[in-house]
DRENMAR-599263 format. One record per residue: residue in one letter; x, y negated, z negated of N, C-alpha, C in turn. Coordinates in steps of 0.2 Angstrom, whole numbers, padded with zeros to 4 digits, always signed. Last residue first. Layout:
# residues N
AXYZXYZXYZ ...
//
This chain:
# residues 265
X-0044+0158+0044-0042+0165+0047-0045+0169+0048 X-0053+0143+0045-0050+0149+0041-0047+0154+0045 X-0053+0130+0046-0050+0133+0050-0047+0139+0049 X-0050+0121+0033-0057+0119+0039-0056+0126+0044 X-0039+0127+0029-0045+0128+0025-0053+0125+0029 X-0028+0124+0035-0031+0132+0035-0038+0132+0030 X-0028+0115+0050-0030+0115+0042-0032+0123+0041 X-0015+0113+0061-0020+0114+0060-0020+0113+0052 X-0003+0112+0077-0004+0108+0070-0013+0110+0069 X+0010+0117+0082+0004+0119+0082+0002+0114+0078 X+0025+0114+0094+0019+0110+0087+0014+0112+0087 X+0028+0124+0108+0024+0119+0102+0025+0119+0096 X+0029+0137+0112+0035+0133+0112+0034+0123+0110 X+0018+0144+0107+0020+0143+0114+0024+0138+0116 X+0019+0136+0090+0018+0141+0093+0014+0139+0100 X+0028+0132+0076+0030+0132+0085+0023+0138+0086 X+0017+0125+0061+0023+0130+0064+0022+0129+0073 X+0008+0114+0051+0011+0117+0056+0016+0122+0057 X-0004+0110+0040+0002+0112+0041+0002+0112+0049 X-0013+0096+0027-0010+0100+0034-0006+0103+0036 X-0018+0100+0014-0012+0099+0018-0012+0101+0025 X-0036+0098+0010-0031+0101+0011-0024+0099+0017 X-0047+0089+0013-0040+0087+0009-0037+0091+0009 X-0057+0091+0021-0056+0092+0014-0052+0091+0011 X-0057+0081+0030-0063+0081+0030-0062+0086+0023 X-0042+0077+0035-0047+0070+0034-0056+0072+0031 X-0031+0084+0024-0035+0084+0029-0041+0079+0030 X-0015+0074+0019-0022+0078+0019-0027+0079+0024 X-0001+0080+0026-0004+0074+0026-0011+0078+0025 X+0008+0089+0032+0010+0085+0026+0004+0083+0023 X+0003+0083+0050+0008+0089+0045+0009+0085+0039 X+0000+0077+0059-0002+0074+0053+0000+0082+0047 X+0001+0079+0073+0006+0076+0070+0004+0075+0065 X-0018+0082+0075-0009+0083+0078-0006+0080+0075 X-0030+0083+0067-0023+0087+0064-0017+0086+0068 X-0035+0070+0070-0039+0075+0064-0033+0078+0062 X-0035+0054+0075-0035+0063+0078-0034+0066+0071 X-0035+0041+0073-0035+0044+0080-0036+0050+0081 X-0029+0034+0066-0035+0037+0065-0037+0041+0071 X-0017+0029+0070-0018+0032+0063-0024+0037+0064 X-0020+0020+0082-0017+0027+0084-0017+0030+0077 X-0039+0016+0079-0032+0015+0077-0028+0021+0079 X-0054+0014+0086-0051+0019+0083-0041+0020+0083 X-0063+0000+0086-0059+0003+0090-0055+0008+0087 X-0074-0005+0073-0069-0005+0078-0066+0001+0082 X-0074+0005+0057-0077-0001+0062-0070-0005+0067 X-0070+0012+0048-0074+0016+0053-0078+0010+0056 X-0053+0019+0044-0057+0012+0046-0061+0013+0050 X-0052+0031+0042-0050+0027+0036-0053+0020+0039 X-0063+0042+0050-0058+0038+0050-0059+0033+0043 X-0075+0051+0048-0071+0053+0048-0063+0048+0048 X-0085+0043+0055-0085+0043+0047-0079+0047+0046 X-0082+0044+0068-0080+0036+0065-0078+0037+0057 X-0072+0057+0072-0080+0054+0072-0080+0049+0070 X-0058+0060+0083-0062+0057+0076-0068+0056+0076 X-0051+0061+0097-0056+0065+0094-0060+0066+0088 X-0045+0053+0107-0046+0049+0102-0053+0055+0101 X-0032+0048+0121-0036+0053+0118-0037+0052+0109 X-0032+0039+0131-0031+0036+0124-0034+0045+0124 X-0039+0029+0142-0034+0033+0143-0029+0033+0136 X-0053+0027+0145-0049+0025+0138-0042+0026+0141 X-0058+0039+0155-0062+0031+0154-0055+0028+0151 X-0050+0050+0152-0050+0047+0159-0052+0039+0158 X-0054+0054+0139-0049+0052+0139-0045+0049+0145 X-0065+0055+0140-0067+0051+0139-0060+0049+0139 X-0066+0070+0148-0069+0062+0151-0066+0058+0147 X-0059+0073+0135-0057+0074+0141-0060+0070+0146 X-0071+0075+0129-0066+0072+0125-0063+0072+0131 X-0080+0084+0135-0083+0076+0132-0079+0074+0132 X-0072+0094+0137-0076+0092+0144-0077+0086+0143 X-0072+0100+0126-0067+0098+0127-0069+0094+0134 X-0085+0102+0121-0084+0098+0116-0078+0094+0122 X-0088+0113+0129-0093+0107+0131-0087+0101+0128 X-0080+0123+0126-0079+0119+0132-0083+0113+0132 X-0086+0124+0112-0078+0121+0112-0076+0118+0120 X-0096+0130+0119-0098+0125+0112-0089+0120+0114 X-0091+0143+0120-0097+0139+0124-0098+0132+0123 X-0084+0147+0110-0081+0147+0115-0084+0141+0121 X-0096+0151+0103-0091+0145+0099-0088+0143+0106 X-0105+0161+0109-0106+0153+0108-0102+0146+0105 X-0093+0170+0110-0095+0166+0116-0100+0161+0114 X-0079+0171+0097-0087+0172+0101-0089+0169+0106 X-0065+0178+0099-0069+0172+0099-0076+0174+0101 X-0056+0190+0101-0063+0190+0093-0066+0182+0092 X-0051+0188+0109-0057+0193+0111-0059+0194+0107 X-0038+0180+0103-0045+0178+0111-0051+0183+0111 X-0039+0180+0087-0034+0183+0094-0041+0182+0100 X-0032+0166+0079-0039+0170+0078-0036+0172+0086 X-0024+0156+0075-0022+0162+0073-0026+0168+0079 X-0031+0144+0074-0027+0143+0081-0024+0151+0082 X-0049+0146+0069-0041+0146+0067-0039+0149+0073 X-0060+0133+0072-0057+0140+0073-0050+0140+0073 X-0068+0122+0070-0068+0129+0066-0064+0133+0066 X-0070+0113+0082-0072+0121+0082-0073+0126+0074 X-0060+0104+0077-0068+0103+0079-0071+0107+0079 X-0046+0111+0081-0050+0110+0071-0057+0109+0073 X-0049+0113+0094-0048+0120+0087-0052+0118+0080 X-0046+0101+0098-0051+0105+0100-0054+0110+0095 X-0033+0099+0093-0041+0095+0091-0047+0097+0091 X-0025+0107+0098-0024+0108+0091-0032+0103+0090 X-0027+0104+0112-0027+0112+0109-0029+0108+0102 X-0026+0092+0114-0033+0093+0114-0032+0100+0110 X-0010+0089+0112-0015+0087+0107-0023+0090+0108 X-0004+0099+0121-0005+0102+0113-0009+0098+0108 X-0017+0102+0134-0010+0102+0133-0009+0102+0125 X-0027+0108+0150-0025+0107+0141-0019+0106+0140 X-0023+0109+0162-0023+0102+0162-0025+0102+0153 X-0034+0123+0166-0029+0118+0167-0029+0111+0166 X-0034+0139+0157-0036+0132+0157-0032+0128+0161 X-0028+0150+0161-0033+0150+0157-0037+0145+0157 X-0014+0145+0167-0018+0151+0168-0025+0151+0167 X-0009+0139+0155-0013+0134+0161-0016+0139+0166 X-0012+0141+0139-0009+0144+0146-0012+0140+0151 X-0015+0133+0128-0010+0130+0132-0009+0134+0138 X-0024+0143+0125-0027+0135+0126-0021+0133+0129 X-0017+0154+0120-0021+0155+0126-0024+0148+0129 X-0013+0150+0107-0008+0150+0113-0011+0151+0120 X-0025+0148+0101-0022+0143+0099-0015+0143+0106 X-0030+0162+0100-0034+0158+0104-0029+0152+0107 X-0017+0175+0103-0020+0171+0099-0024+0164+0102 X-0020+0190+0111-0017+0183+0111-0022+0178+0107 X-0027+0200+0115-0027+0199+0107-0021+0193+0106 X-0041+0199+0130-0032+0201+0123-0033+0198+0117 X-0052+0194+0134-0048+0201+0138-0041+0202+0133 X-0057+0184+0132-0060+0188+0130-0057+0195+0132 X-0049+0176+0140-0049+0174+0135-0052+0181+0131 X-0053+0177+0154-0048+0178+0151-0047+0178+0144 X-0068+0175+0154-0066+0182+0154-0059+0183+0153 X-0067+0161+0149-0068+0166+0146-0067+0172+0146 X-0064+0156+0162-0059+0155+0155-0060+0162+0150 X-0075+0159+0167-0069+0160+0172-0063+0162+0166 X-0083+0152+0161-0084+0158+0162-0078+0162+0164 X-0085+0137+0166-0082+0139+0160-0082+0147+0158 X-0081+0132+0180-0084+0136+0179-0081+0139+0170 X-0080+0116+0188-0077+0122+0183-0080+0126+0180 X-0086+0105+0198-0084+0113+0198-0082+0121+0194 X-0081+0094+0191-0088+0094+0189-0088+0104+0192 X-0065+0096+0184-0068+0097+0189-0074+0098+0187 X-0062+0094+0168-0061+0087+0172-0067+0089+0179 X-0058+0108+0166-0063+0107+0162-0065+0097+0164 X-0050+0118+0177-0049+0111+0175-0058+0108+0173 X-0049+0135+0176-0052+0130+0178-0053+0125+0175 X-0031+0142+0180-0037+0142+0176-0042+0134+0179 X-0019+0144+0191-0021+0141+0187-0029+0143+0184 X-0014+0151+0204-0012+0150+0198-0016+0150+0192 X-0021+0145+0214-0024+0150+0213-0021+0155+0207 X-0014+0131+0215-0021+0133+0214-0023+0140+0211 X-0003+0136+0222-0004+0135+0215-0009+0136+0212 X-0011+0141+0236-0006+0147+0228-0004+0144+0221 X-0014+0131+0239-0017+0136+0237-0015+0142+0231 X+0000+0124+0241-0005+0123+0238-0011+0126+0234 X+0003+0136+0252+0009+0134+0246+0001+0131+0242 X-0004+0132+0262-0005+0138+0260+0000+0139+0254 X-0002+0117+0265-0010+0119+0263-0011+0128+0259 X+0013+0114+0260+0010+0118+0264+0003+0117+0263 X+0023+0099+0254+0020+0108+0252+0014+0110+0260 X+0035+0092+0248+0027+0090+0254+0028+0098+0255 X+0035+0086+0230+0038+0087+0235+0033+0089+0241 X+0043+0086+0215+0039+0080+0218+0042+0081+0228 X+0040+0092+0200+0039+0091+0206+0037+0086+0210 X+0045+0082+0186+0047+0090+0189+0047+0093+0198 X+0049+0066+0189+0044+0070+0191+0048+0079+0189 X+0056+0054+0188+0059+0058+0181+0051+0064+0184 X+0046+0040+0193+0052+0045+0192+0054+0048+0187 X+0039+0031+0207+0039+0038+0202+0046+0038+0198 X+0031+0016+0210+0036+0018+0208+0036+0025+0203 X+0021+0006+0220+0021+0010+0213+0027+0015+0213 X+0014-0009+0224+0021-0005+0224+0018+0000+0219 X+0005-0019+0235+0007-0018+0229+0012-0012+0228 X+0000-0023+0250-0004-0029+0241+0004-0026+0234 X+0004-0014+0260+0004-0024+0259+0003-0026+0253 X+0012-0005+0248+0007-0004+0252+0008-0015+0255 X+0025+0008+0245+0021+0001+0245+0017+0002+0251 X+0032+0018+0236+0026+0018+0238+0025+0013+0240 X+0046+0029+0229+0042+0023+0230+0037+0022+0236 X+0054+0041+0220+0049+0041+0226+0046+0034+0224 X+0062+0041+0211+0062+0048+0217+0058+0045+0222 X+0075+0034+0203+0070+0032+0207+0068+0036+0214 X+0087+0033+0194+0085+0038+0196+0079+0036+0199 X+0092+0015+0195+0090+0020+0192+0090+0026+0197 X+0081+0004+0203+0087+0003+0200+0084+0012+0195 X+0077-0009+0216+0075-0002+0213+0081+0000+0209 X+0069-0023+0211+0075-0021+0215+0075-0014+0210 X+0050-0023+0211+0058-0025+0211+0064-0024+0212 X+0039-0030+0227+0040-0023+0220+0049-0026+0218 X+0030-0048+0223+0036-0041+0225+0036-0036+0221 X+0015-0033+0225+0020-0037+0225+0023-0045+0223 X+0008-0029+0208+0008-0033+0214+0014-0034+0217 X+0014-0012+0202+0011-0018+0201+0010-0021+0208 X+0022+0002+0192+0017+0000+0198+0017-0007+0195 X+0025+0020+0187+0025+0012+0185+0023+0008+0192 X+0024+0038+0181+0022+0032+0187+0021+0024+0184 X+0033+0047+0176+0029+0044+0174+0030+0039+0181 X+0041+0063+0169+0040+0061+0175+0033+0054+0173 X+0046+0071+0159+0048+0066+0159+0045+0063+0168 X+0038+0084+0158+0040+0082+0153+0041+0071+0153 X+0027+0085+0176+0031+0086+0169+0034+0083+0161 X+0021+0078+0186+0024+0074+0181+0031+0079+0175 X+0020+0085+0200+0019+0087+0195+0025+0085+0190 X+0015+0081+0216+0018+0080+0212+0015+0083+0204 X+0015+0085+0234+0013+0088+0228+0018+0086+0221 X+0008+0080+0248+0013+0078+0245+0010+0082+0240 X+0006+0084+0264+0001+0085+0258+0009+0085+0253 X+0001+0079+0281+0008+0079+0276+0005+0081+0267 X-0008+0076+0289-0006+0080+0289-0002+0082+0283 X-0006+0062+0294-0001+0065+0298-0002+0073+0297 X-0014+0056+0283-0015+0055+0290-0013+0061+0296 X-0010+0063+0267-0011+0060+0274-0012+0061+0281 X-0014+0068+0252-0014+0068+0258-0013+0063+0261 X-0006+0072+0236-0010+0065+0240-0009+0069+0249 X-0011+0076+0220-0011+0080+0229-0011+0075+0232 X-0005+0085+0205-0009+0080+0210-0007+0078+0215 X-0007+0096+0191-0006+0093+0198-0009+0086+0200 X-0014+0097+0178-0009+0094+0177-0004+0094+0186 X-0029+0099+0186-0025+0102+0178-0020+0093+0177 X-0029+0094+0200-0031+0099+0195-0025+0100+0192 X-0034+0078+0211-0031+0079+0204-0032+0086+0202 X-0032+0071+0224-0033+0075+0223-0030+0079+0217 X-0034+0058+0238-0030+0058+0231-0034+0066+0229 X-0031+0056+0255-0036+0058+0251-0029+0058+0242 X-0026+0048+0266-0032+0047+0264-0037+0053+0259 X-0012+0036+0266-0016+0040+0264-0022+0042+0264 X-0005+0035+0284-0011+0033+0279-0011+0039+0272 X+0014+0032+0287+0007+0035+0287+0000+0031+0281 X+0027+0024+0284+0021+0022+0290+0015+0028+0291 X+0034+0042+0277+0033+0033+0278+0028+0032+0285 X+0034+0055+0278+0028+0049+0275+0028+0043+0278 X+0048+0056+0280+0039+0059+0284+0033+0057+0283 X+0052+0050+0275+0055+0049+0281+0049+0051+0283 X+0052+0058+0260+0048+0051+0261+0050+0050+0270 X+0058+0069+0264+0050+0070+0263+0048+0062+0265 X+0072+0064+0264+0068+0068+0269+0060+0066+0269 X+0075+0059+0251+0072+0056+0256+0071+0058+0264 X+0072+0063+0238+0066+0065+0243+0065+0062+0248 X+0084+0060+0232+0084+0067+0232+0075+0070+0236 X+0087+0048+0233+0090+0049+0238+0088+0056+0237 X+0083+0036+0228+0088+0038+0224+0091+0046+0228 X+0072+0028+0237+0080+0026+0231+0084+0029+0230 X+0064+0033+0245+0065+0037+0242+0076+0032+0237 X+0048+0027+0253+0057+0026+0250+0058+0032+0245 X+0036+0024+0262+0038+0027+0257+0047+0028+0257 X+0022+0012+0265+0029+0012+0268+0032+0016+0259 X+0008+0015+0272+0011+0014+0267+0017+0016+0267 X-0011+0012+0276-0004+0012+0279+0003+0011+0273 X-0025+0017+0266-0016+0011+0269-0012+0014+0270 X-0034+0026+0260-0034+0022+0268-0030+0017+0270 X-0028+0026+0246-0035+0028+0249-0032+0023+0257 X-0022+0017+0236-0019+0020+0244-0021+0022+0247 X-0026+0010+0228-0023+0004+0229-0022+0008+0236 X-0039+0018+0224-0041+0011+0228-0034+0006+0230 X-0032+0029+0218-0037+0029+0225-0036+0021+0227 X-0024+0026+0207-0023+0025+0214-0025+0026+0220 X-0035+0027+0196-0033+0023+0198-0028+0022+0205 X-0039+0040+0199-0044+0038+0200-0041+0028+0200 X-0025+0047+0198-0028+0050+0204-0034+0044+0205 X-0023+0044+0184-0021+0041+0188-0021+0043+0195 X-0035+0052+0178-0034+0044+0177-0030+0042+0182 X-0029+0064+0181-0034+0061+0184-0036+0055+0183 X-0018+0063+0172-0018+0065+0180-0023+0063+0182 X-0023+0062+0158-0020+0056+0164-0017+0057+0169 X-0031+0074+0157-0035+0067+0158-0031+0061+0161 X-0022+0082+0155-0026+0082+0161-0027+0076+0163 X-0006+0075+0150-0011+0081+0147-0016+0081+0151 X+0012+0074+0151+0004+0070+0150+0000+0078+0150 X+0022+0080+0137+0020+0081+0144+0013+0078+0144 
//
């Protein structure tokens, strides 16, 4: 499932193709195309990213809500766009250029007071200059839920997903095990900043890449998908900073992946 930073990556790339065009919306595959009937020939004029949502307003009033899920992915380019083929929920064109959804979880025209409620859902998105890191913490600080499952509740946080969890953690110290309300608040403190930094940068890049250089097998140039990350998917495989085996187990319907030895109990 994408992870915050390429919500908002793609909230900051399609500002400039539908920000303020008039824009002709389709529905190909026929299961939006009510909603698209009501869009078509409007403006967009606002894009609007939290967690793992994303909002596009119009002209008319119409607030479209899409949430990518597992299999949901947006493709795009100059005209011509191409002959639409497939499961195709929702197209987009504008004079200059086409972008194409499919495979969304949600993809639908919601309320201002629907909206809200998701909203009010969710924990604060460590992306918004708004987010108050406090907010996490009283939840966090409130059970004996394990840190490591609490990072995936989008309650708690929105727009974390399993690679910053399990990243986040190893840079921390902290074992994924450790129960919410025996985190400390300087670490806790420490951890948002850390995830705020890597999370921008996953916006710029659109690569999440949590390694320090001296930490990587090749410490010049560009950081290799190899080199990439300290403990996701590196089950088996020695720890890049003591050498103990990496392990894993499911936990919150994940791949946890950590070092018991950087990451004591």
């Amino acid at each position: 499932m994408p992870e915050g930073h390429t919500i908002h990556r793609l909230a900051k790339d399609h500002r400039p193709l539908l920000v303020g065009k008039h824009v002709r919306v389709s529905s190909p595959q026929g299961r939006f195309a009510a909603g698209a009937a009501l869009l078509d020939d409007h403006v967009v004029t606002r894009i609007e990213p939290y967690g793992k949502h994303l909002w596009y307003r119009f002209d008319g009033g119409q607030l479209l809500h899409i949430h990518l899920g597992l299999y949901g992915k947006f493709v795009g380019g100059a005209l011509p766009a191409p002959e639409p083929r497939g499961a195709l929920r929702l197209r987009i064109v504008t004079d200059d250029n086409w972008l194409d959804l499919r495979g969304p979880t949600h993809c639908d025209l919601v309320t201002p007071a629907e909206r809200r409620a998701v909203l009010a859902r969710l924990g604060p998105d460590p992306l918004r200059p708004t987010a108050d890191p406090n907010e996490a913490w009283q939840r966090i600080t409130r059970t004996k839920t394990p840190i490591g499952q609490l990072l995936m509740d989008q309650s708690v946080l929105a727009g974390v997903g399993n690679v910053y969890r399990a990243e986040i953690l190893y840079r921390a110290g902290l074992s994924p095990f450790r129960p919410g309300r025996d985190v400390d608040r300087n670490a806790w403190d420490a951890m948002w900043l850390d995830l705020v930094a890597h999370m921008k940068s996953g916006v710029r890049t659109g690569r999440i890449v949590t390694t320090d250089r001296a930490d990587r097998d090749r410490q010049r140039g560009t950081a290799t998908r190899e080199d990439s990350h300290y403990v996701y998917r590196r089950d088996g495989l020695p720890c890049r900073r003591c050498g103990t085996e990496i392990r894993t187990e499911v936990m919150a319907a994940r791949n946890l992946f950590w070092c018991p030895t950087c990451q004591p109990a």
